[in-house]
C-alpha positions as CSV (number, residue, x, y, z in Angstrom):
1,X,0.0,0.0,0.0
2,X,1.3,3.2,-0.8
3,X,2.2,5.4,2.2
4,X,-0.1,8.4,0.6
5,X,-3.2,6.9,1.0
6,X,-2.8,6.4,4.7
7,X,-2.6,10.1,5.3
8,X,-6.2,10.4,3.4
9,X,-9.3,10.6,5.3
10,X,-12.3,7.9,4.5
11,X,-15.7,9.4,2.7
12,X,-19.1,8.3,3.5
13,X,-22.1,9.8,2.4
14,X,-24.0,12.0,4.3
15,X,-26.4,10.2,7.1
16,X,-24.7,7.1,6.3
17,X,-21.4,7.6,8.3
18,X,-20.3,4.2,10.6
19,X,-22.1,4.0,13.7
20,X,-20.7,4.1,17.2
21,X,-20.0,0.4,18.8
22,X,-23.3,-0.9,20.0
23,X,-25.6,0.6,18.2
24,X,-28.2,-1.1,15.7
25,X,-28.8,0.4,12.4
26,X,-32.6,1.0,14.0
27,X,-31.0,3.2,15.7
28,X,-29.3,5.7,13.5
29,X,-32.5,7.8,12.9
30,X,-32.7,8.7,16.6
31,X,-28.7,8.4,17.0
32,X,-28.8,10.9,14.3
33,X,-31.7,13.3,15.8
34,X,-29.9,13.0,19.3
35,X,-26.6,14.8,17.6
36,X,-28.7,17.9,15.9
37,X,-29.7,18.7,19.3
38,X,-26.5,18.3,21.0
39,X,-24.9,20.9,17.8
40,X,-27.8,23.4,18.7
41,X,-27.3,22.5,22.2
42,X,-23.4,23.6,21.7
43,X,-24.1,26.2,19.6
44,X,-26.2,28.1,21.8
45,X,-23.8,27.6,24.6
46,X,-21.0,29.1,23.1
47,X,-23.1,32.4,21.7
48,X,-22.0,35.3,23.2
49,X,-25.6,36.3,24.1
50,X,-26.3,33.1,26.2
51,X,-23.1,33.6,28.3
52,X,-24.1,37.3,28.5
53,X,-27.4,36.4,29.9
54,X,-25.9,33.7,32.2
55,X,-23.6,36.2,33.7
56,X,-25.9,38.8,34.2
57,X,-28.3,36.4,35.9
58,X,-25.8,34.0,37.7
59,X,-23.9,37.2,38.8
60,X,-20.0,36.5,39.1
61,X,-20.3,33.1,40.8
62,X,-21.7,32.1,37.3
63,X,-19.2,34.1,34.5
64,X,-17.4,32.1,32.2
């Protein structure tokens, strides 16, 4: 094998990405539903108007 294509990533097509250990292929429709919320989730979390909000409410015990 040539040592180039160790350095190059594999491509699956979107929604149809290898599942995590354990998991049934039942299961990718609500695996996959789980991880949109988590991005928002993350998203909102990092916005500068959530963390303005939490440290005007939380006071300094709650600043990031």
């Amino acid at each position: 094998m040539h040592p180039m294509h160790l350095l190059v990533a594999p491509l699956y097509p979107a929604g149809r990405e290898p599942l995590p250990p354990g998991l049934k292929e039942e299961d990718r429709e609500q695996f996959m539903q789980a991880k949109k919320y988590q991005q928002w989730m993350v998203m909102g979390m990092e916005s500068c108007v959530t963390k303005t909000v939490m440290a005007g409410v939380g006071g300094p015990d709650f600043s990031l």
